[in-house]
N, C-alpha and C positions, 0 to 999 in steps of 0.2 A: 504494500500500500504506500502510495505518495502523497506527501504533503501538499498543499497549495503552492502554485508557484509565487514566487518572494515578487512581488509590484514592484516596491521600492526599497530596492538593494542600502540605499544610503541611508535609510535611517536602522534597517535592521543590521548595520556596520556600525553606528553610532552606537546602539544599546547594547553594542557587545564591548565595543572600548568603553563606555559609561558601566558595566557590569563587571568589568576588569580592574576598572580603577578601584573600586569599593572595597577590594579583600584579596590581598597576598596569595592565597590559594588559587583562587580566579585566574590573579594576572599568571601562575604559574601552571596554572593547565590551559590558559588559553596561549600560551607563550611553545607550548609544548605541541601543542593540538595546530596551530594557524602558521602559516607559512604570509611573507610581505604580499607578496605576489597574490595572496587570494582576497586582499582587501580591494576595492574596486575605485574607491575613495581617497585620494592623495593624504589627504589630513588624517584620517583614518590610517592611510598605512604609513606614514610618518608619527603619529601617537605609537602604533607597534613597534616599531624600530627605536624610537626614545626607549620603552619597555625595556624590552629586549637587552640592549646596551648598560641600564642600569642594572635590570636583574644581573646581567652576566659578571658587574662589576659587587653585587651584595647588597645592594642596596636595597631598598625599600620603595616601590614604584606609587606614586602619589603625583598628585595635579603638581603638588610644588616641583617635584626632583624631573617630574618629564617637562615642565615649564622651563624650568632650568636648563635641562638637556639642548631642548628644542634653540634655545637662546643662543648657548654653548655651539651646537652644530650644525644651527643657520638661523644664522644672522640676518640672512635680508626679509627673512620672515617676522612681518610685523606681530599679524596674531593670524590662529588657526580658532577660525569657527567652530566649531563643531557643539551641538547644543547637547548636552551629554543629557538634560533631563527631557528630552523632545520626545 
């Protein structure tokens, strides 16, 4: 049996980065589970790769440290939209 098909890919991308951000466990089976390349979404797959980069360093993946990241590893990026409670 199959699911419905997904309408709109971008916010069902949104509430998995918004559902990741919320608990350590999360970011660490969706980190395990999701490959960049399957987010369809730039900002979305750019929040994974901040993840990613911190988990790998120990850290603790939160709005702040991937805010940081994102800062740290592009600069020309003012702000990334992305409405995590949409």
């Amino acid at each position: 049996m199959t699911g419905a098909p997904v309408t709109n890919l971008t916010k069902v991308e949104r509430e998995v980065i918004g559902c990741i951000m919320g608990s350590e466990r999360a970011v660490s089976e969706a980190l395990e589970m999701l490959r960049d390349d399957d987010l369809q979404t730039g900002a979305c797959r750019l929040i994974l790769q901040a993840a990613r980069a911190i988990s790998a360093r120990g850290h603790q993946v939160d709005l702040m440290s991937v805010t940081a990241w994102l800062k740290e590893n592009h600069p020309k990026i003012e702000k990334i939209e992305v409405n995590l409670a949409a």
